[in-house]
C-alpha positions in Angstrom: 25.4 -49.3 23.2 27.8 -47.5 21.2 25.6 -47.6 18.3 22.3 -46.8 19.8 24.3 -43.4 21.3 25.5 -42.8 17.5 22.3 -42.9 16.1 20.8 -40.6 18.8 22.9 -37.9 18.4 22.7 -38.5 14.6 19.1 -38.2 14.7 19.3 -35.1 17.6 21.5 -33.4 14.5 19.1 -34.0 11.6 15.9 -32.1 13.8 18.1 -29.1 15.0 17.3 -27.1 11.8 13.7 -28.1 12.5 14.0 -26.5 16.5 15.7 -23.4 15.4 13.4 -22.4 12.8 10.6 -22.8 14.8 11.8 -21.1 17.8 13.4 -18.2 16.0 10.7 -15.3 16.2 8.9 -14.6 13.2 8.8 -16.3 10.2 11.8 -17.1 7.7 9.6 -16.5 4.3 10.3 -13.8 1.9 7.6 -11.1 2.2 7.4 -7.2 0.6 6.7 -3.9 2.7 6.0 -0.3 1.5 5.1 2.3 3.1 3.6 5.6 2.1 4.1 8.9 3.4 0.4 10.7 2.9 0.2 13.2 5.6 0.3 16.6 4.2 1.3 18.4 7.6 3.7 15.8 9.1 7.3 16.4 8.9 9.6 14.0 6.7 9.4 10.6 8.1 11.8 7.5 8.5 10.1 4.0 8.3 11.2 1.3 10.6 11.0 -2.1 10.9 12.7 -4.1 13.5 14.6 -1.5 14.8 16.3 -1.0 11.1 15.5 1.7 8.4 12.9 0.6 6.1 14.1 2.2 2.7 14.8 5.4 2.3 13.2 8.9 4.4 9.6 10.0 3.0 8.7 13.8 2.5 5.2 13.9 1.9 3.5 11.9 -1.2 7.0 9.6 -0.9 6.9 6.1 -0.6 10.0 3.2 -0.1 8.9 1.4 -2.9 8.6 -2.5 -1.9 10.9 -3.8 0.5 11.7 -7.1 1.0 11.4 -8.4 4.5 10.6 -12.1 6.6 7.4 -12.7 7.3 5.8 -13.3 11.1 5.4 -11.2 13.4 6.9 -7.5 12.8 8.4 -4.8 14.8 6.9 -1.7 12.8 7.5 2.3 13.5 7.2 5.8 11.3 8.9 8.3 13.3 9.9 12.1 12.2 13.3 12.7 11.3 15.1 13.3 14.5 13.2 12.0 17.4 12.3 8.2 18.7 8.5 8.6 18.9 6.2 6.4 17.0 3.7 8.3 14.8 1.7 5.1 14.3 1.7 3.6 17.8 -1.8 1.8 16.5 0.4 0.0 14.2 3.7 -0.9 16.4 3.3 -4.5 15.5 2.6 -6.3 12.2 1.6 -9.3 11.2 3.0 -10.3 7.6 1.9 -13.5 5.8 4.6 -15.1 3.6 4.6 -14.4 -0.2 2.9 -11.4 -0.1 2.7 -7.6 -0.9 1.6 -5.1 1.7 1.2 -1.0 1.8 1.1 1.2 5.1 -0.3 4.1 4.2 0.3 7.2 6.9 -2.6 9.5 6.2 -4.2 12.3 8.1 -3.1 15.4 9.7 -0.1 15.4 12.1 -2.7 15.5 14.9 -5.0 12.7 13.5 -2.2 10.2 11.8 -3.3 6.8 11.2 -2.0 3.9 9.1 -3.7 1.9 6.6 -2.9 -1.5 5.8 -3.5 -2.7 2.6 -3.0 -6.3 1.0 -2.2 -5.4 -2.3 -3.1 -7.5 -5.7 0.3 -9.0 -6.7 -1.2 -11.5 -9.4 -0.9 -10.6 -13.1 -4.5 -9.8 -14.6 -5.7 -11.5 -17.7 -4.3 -10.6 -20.9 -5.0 -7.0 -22.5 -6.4 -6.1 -18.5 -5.1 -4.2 -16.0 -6.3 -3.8 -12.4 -6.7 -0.4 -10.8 -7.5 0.2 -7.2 -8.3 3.8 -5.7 -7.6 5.2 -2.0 -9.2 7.8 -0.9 -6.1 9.4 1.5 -7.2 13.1 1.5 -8.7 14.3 4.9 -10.0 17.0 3.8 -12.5 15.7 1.4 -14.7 13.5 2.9 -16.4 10.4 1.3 -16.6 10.4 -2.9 -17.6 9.0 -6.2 -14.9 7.5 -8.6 -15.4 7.4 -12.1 -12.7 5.6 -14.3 -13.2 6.9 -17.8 -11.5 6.9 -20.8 -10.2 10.4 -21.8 -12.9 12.4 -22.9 -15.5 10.8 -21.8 -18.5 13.2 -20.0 -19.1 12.4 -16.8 -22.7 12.8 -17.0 -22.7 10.2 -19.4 -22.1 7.3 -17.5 -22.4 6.2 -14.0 -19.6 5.9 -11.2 -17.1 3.1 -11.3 -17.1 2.8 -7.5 -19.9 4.8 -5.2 -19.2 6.3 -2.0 -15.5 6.0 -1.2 -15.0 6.9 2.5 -12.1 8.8 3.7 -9.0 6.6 4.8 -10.6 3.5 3.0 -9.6 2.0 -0.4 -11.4 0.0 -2.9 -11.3 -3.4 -4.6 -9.6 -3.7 -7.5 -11.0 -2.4 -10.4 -10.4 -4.6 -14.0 -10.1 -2.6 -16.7 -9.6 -3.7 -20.4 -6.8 -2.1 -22.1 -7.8 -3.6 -25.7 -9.1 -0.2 -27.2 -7.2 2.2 -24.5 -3.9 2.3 -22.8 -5.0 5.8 -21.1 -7.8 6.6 -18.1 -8.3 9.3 -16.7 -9.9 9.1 -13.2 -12.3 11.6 -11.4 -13.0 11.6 -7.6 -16.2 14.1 -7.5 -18.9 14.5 -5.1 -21.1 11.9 -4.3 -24.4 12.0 -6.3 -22.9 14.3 -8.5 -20.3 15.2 -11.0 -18.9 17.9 -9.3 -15.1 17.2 -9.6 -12.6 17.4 -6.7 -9.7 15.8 -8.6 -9.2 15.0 -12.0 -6.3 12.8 -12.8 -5.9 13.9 -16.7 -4.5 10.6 -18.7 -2.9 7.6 -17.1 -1.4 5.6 -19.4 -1.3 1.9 -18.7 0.4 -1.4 -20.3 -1.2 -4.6 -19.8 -0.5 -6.9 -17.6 -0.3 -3.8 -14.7 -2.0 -3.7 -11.3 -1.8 0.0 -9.8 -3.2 2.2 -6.7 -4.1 5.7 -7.6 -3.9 7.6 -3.7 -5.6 10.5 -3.8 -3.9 13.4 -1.3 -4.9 17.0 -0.3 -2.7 19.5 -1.8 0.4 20.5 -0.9 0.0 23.9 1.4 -3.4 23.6 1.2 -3.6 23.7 -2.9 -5.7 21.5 -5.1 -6.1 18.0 -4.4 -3.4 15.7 -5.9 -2.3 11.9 -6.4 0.1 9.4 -6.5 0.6 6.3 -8.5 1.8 2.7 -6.7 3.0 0.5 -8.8 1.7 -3.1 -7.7 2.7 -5.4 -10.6 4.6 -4.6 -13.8 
């Protein structure tokens, strides 16, 4: 009898790992966050997850760089400096797969906010390649063309990388060789035309990189601006 209870409780001991990490909430694998602050009228932000501070605050065009974080089933908030209210209520939970990279993106005006998701690319492109993706974050201008050029290049010369980019979307990524270039210069114009809302100037790249060029309105109301996410390398 004696040995039958022994083994039991040995065997009750083996599977409690097994019980507690299954009925601990959310998952126990390693996951990255970032989150982007692209509203150009919102006031400086804090990023939460889980009731904790996700990095450090965002001013406008900041981001928390990625974060790492477990997996499962998420807690999620971006509140102004100061107060308790969640300016992405839309977002409040999240659901984060294991082993991956993810970007919240708050754009819009502080009376419009919403949050983007975005699964980003965090596997290295083939040698002398990089990947580019572009988000269109800029309320104010409205759906566009993309061209992805190398410097110098007239526009009129060549056809759109991506067509019709929609405000608050963001495309696929975009493989580009970096054999004979490490610089491109991107232009988001008007669609059907060359008519240039932002112009990048030179990028330059390495190989092996995977970035997200955001495109933004301008601070105050100026031009239209960007910034860069690095992805991968």
């Amino acid at each position: 009898m004696e040995s039958r209870l022994a083994k039991l409780r040995a065997g009750m001991l083996a599977l409690a790992p097994v019980f507690l990490m299954f009925g601990c909430g959310g998952g126990s694998t390693g996951t990255t966050l970032r989150v982007l602050n692209a509203s150009p009228d919102e006031a400086t932000v804090q990023a939460i997850l889980d009731g904790a501070d996700l990095g450090p605050t965002l001013a406008y065009e900041a981001n928390t760089g990625y974060q790492t974080v477990k997996s499962g089933s998420r807690q999620f908030a971006v509140e102004a400096v100061g107060t308790t209210t969640n300016l992405l209520p839309n977002n409040a939970t999240l659901s984060l797969a294991g082993s991956t990279e993810t970007t919240i993106i708050m754009a819009g005006f502080a009376s419009s906010l919403q949050g983007m998701v975005l699964t980003d690319d965090n596997t290295e492109p083939a040698s002398s390649t990089i990947n580019v993706r572009v988000v269109n974050a800029a309320p104010n201008l409205g759906s566009v063309d993309v061209y992805m050029v190398q410097p110098g290049t007239t526009l009129s010369s060549v056809t759109p990388t991506l067509h019709n980019l929609n405000y608050a979307t963001a495309s696929d990524y975009v493989n580009l060789s970096t054999g004979s270039t490490t610089s491109y210069e991107i232009f988001l114009t008007q669609v059907g035309t060359t008519f240039t809302y932002l112009d990048t100037g030179p990028i330059t790249f390495a190989s092996g990189q995977n970035r997200t060029i955001v495109g933004l309105n301008g601070a105050s109301g100026g031009a239209y601006t960007f910034t860069t996410l690095k992805d991968l390398n």
